[in-house]
FIDREN-904719 format. One record per atom (N, C-alpha, C): residue number from 0; x, y, z; atom name. Coordinates in steps of 0.02 Angstrom, whole numbers. Example, Ala and Ser with C-alpha at 12.3 -4.5 7.8 and 13.67 -1.06 7.14 Angstrom:
! FIDREN-904719
PT  seq      px      py      pz  atom
PT    0     660    -284     390     N
PT    0     615    -225     390    CA
PT    0     660    -165     390     C
PT    1     642    -112     354     N
PT    1     684     -53     357    CA
PT    1     645       2     394     C
! end
This chain:
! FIDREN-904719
PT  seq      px      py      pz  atom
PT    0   -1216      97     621     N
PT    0   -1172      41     635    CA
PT    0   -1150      10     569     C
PT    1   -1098      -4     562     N
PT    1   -1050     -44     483    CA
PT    1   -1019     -93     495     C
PT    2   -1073    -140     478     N
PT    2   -1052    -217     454    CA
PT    2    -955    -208     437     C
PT    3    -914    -260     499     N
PT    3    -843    -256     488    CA
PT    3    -839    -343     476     C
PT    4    -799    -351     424     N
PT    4    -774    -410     412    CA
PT    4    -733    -446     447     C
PT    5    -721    -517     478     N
PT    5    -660    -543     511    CA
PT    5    -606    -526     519     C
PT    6    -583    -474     446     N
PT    6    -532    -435     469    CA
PT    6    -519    -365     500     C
PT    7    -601    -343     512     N
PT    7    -593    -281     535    CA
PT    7    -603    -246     483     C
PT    8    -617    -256     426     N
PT    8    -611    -208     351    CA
PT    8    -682    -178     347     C
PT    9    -698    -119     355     N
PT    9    -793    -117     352    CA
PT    9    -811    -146     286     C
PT   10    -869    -184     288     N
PT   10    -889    -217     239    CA
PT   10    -917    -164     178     C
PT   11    -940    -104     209     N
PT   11    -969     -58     161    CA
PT   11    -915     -13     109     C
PT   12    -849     -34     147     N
PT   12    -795      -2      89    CA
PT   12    -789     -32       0     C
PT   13    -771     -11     -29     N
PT   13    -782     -27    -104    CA
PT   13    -722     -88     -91     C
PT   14    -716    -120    -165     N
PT   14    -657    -155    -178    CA
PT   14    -585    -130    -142     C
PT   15    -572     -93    -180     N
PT   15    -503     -51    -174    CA
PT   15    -485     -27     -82     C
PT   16    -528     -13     -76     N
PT   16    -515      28      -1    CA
PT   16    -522     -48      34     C
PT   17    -556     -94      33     N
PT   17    -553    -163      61    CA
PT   17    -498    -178      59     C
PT   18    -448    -198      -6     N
PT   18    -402    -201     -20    CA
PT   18    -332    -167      15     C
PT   19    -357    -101      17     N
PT   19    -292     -56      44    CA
PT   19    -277     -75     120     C
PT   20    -332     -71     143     N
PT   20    -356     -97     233    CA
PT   20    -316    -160     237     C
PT   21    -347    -215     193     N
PT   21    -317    -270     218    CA
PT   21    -225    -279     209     C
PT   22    -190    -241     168     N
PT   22    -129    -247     175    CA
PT   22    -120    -204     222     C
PT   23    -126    -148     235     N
PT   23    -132    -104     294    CA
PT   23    -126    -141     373     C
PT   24    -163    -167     363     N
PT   24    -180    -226     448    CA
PT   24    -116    -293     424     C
PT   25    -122    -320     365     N
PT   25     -67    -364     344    CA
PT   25      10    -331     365     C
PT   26      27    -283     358     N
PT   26      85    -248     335    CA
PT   26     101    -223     459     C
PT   27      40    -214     448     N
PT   27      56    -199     550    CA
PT   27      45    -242     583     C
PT   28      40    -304     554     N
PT   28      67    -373     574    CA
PT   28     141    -408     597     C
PT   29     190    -376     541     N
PT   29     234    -363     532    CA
PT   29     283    -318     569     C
PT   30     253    -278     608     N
PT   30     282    -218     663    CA
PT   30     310    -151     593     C
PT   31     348     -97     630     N
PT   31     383     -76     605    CA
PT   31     439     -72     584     C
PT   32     488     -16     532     N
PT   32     534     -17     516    CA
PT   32     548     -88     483     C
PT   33     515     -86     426     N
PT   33     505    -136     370    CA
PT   33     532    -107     287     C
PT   34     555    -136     270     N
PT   34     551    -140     174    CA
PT   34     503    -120     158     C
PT   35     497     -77     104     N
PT   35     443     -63      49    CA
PT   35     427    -140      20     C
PT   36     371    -151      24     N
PT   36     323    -218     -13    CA
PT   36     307    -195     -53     C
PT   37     293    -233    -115     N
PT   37     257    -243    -172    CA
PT   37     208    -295    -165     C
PT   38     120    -271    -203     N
PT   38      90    -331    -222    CA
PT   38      60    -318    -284     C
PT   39      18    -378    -299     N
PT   39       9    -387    -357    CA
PT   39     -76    -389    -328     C
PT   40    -127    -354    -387     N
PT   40    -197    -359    -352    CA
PT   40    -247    -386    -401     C
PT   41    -264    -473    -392     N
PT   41    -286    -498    -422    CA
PT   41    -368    -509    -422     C
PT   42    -407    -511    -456     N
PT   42    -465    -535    -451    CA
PT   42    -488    -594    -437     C
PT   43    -514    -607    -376     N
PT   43    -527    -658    -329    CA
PT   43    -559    -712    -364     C
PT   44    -597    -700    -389     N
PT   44    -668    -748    -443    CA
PT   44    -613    -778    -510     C
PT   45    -574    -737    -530     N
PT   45    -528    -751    -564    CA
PT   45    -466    -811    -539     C
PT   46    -432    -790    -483     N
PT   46    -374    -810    -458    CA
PT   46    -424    -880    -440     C
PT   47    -470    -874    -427     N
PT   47    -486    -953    -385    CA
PT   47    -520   -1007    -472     C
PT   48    -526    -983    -514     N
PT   48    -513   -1026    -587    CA
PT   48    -469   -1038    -614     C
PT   49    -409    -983    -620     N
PT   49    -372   -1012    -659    CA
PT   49    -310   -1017    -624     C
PT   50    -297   -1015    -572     N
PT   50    -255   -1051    -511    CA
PT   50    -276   -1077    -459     C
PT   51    -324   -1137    -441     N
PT   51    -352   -1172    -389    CA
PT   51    -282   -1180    -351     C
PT   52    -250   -1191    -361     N
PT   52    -187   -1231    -309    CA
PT   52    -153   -1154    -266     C
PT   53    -139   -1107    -316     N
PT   53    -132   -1044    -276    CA
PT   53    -190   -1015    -230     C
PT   54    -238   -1017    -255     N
PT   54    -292    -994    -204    CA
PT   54    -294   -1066    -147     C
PT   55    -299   -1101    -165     N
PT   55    -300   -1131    -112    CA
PT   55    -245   -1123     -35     C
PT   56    -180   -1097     -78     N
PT   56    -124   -1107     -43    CA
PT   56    -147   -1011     -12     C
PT   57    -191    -993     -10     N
PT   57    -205    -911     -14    CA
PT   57    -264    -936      38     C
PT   58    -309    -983      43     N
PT   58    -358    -996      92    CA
PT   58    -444    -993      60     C
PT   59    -416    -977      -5     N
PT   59    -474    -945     -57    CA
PT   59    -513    -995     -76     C
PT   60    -504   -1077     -77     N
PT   60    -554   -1132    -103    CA
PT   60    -589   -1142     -78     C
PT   61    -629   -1104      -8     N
PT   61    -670   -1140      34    CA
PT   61    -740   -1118       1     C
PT   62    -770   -1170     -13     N
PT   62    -847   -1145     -57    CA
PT   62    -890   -1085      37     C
PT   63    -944   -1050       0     N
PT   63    -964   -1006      40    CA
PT   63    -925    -970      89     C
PT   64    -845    -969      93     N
PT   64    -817    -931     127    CA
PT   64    -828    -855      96     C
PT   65    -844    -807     155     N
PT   65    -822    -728     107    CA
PT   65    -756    -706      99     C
PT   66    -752    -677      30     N
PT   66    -705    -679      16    CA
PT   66    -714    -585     -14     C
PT   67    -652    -560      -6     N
PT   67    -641    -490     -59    CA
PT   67    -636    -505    -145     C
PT   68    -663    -478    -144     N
PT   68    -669    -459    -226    CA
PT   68    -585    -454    -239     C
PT   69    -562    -411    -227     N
PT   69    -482    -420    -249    CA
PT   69    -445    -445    -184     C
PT   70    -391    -482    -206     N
PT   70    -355    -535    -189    CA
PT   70    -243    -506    -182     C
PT   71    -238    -471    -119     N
PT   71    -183    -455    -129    CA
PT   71    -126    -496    -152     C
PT   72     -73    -503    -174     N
PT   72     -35    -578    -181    CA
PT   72      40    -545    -172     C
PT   73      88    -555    -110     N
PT   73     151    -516     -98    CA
PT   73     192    -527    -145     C
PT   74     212    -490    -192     N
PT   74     279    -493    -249    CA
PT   74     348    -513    -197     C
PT   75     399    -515    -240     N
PT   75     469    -539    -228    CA
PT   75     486    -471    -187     C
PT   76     552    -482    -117     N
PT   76     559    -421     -92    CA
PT   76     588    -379    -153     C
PT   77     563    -306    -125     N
PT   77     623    -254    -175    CA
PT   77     689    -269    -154     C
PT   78     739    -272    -199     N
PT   78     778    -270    -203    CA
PT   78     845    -195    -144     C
PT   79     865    -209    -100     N
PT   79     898    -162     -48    CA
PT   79     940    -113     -92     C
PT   80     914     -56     -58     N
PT   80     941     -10     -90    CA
PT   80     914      33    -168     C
PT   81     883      -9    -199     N
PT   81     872      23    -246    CA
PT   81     805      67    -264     C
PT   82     826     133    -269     N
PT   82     773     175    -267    CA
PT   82     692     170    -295     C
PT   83     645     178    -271     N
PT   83     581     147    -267    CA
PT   83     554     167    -371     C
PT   84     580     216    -382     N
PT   84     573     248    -426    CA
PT   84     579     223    -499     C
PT   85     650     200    -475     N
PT   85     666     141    -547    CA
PT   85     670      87    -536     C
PT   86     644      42    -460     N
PT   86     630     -19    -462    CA
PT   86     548     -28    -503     C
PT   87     525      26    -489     N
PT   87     447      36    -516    CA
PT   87     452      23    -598     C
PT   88     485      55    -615     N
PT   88     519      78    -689    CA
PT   88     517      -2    -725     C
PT   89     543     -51    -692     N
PT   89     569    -120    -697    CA
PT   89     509    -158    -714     C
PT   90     437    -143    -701     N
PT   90     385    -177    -662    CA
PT   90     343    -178    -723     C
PT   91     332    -255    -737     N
PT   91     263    -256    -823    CA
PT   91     229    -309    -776     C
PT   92     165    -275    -782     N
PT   92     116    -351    -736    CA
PT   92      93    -396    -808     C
PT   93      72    -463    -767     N
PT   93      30    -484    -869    CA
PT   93     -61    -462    -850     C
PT   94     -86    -488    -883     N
PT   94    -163    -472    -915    CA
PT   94    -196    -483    -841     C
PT   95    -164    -553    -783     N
PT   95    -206    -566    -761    CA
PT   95    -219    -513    -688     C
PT   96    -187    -472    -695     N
PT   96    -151    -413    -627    CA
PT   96    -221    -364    -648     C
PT   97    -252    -360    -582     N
PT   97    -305    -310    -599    CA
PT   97    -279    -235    -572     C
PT   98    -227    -241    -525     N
PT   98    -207    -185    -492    CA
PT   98    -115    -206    -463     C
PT   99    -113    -151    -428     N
PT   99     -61    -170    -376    CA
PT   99     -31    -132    -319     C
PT  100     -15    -140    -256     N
PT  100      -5     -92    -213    CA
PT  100      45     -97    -194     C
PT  101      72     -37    -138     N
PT  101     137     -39     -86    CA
PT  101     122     -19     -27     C
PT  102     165     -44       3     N
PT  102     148      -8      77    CA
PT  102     228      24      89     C
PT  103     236      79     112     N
PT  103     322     110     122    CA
PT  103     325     134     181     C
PT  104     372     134     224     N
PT  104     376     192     282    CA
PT  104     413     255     267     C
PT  105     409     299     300     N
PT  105     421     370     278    CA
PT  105     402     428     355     C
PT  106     463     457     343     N
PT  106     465     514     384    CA
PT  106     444     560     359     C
PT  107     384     624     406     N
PT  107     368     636     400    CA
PT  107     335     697     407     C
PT  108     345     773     391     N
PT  108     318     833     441    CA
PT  108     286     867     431     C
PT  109     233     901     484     N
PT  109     185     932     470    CA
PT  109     189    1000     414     C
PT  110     147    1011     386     N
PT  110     140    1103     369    CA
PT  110     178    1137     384     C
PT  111     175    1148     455     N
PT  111     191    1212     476    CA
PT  111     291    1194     483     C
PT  112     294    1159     473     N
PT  112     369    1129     477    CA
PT  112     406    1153     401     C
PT  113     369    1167     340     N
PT  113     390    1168     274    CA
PT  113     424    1237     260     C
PT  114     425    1305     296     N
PT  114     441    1358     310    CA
PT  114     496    1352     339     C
PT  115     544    1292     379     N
PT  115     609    1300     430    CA
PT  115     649    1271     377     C
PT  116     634    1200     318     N
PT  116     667    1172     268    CA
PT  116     748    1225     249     C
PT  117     791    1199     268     N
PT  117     838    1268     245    CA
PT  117     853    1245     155     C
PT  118     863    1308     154     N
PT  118     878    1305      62    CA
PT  118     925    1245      33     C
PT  119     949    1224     -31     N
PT  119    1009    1211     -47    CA
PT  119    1013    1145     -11     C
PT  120     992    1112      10     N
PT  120    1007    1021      29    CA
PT  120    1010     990     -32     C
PT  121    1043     936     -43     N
PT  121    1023     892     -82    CA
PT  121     985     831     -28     C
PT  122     960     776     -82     N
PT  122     918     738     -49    CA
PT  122     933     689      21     C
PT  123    1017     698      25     N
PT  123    1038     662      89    CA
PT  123    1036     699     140     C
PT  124    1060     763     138     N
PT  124    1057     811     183    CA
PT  124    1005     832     227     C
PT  125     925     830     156     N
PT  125     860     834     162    CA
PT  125     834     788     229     C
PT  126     839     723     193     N
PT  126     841     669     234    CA
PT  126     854     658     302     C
PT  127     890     682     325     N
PT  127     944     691     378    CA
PT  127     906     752     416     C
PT  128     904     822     373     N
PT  128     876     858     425    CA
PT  128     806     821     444     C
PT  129     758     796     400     N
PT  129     707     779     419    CA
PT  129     708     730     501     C
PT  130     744     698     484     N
PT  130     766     629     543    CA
PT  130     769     658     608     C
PT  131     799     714     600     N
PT  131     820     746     663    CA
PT  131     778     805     685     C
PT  132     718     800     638     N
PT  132     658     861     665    CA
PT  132     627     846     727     C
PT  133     614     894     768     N
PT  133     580     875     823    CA
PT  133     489     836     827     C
PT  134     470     869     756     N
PT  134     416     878     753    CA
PT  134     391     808     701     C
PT  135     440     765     669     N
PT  135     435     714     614    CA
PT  135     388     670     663     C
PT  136     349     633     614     N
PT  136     315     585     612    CA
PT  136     341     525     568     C
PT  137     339     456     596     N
PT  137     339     391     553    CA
PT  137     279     373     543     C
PT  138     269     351     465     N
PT  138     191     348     441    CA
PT  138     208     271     392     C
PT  139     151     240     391     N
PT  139     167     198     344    CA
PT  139     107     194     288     C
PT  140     131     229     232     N
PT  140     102     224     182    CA
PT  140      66     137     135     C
PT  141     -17     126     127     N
PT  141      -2      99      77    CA
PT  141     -67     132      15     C
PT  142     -41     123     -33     N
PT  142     -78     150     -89    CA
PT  142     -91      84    -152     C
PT  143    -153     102    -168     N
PT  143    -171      43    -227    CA
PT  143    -200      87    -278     C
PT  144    -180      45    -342     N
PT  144    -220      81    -404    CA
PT  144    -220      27    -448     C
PT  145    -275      40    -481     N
PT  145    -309     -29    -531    CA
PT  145    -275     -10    -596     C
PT  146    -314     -36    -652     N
PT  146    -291     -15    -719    CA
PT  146    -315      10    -728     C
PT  147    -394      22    -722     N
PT  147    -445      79    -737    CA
PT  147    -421     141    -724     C
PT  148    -373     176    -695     N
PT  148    -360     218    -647    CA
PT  148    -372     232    -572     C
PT  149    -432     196    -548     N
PT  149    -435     170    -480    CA
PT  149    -402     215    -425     C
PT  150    -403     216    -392     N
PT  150    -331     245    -310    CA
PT  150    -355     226    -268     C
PT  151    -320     227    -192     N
PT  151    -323     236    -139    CA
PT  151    -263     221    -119     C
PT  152    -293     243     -68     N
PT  152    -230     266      15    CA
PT  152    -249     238      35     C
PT  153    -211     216     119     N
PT  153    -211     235     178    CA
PT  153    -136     229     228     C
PT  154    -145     276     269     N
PT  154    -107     311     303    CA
PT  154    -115     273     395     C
PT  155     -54     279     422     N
PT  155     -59     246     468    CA
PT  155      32     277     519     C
PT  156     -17     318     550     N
PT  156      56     352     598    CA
PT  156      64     299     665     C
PT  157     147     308     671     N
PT  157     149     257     703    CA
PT  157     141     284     770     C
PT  158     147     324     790     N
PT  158     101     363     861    CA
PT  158      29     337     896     C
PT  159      -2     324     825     N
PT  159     -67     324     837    CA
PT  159     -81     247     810     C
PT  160     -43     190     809     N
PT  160     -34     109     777    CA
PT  160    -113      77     789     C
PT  161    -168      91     754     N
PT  161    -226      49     779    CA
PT  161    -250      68     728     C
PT  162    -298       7     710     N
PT  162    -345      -1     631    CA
PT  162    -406      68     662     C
PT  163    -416      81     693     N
PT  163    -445     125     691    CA
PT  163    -432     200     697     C
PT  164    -356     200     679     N
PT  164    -332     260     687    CA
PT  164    -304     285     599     C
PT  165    -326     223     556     N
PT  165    -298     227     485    CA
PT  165    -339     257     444     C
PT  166    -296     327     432     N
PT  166    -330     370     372    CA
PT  166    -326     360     278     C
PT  167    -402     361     272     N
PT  167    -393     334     190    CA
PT  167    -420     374     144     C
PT  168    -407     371      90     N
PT  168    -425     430      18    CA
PT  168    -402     400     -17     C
PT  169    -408     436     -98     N
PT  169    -373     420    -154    CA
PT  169    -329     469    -161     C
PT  170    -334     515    -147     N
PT  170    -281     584    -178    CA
PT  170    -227     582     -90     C
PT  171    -204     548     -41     N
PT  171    -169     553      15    CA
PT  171     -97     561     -20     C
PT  172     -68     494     -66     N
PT  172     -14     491     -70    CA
PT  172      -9     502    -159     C
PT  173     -27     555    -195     N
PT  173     -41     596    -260    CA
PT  173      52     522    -303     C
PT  174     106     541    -279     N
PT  174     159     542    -318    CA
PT  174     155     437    -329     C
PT  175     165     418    -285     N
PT  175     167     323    -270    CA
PT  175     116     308    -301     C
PT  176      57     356    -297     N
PT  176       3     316    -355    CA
PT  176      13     334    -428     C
PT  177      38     375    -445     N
PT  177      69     385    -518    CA
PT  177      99     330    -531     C
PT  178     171     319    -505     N
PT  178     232     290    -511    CA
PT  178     203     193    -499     C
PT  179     153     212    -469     N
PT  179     104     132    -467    CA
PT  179      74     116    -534     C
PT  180      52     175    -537     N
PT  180     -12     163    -605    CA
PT  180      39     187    -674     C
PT  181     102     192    -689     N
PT  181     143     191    -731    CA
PT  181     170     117    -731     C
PT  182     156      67    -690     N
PT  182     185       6    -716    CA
PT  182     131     -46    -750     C
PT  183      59       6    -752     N
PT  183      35     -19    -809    CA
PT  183      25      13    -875     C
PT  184      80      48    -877     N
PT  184      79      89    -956    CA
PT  184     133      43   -1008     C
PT  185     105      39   -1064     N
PT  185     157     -12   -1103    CA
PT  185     164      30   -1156     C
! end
């Protein structure tokens, strides 16, 4: 049996995977067919010294409340339209950012689907055939990575919409955690 937190997060998960969960359940709050989010992933023990008024406004001042070790905090929306790639590109956290995550939606198809791909698409075309596969899945990705190098996933098909149907790792979503952990390279 595993001790689950008020939010449902098992208590025995590390930082990071706590972390990923709780925007995960944050983010399917929200329903689907959403914007790519950005956050910023602060250290809790931290954020509640040298911003009392933000943590407070976060729920974080209550003496003996439990609290996560890291502290998600939602960035400004992305900007519409502009590709996830070089909005990332854009992105310098300061000193006090211990991490940072996303959550994205994304279509999605199995294996055995990668063999019908016809040759020669470019990426709209791609797109498009995907949309119209019989076999696509909507998934909503979110992935976190620290500065240490850190990762995690988790995965969440919308077929299957329940915290207990959300699959997690560090190696799930290999490319978003690069392109994450490149906006702490200076």
């Amino acid at each position: 049996m595993s001790t689950v937190s008020p939010s449902g997060t098992p208590m025995a998960a590390g930082p990071l995977t706590r972390a990923v969960l709780e925007i995960d359940e944050y983010a399917s709050t929200l329903g689907w067919d959403q914007p790519a989010r950005l956050f910023a992933l602060v250290d809790t023990t931290r954020l509640r010294a040298d911003e009392p008024a933000l943590a407070a406004q976060l729920g974080l001042d209550e003496d003996g409340a439990p609290t996560a070790p890291l502290t998600p905090v939602e960035q400004d929306e992305i900007p519409a339209g502009t590709p996830l790639d070089e909005f990332l590109g854009t992105i310098a956290w300061p000193d006090a950012v211990a991490g940072c995550a996303m959550t994205v939606e994304r279509l999605m198809l199995p294996p055995s689907a990668e063999a019908s791909v016809p040759d020669n698409l470019d990426e709209t075309a791609l797109a498009a055939w995907v949309a119209s596969h019989p076999e696509r899945q909507e998934v909503r990705m979110t992935v976190a990575v620290l500065r240490d190098g850190a990762r995690e996933s988790a995965l969440r098909l919308r077929e299957k919409d329940s915290p207990n149907e959300v699959l997690t790792g560090s190696g799930l979503v290999p490319g978003l955690a690069e392109a994450l952990s490149a906006t702490f390279e200076a």
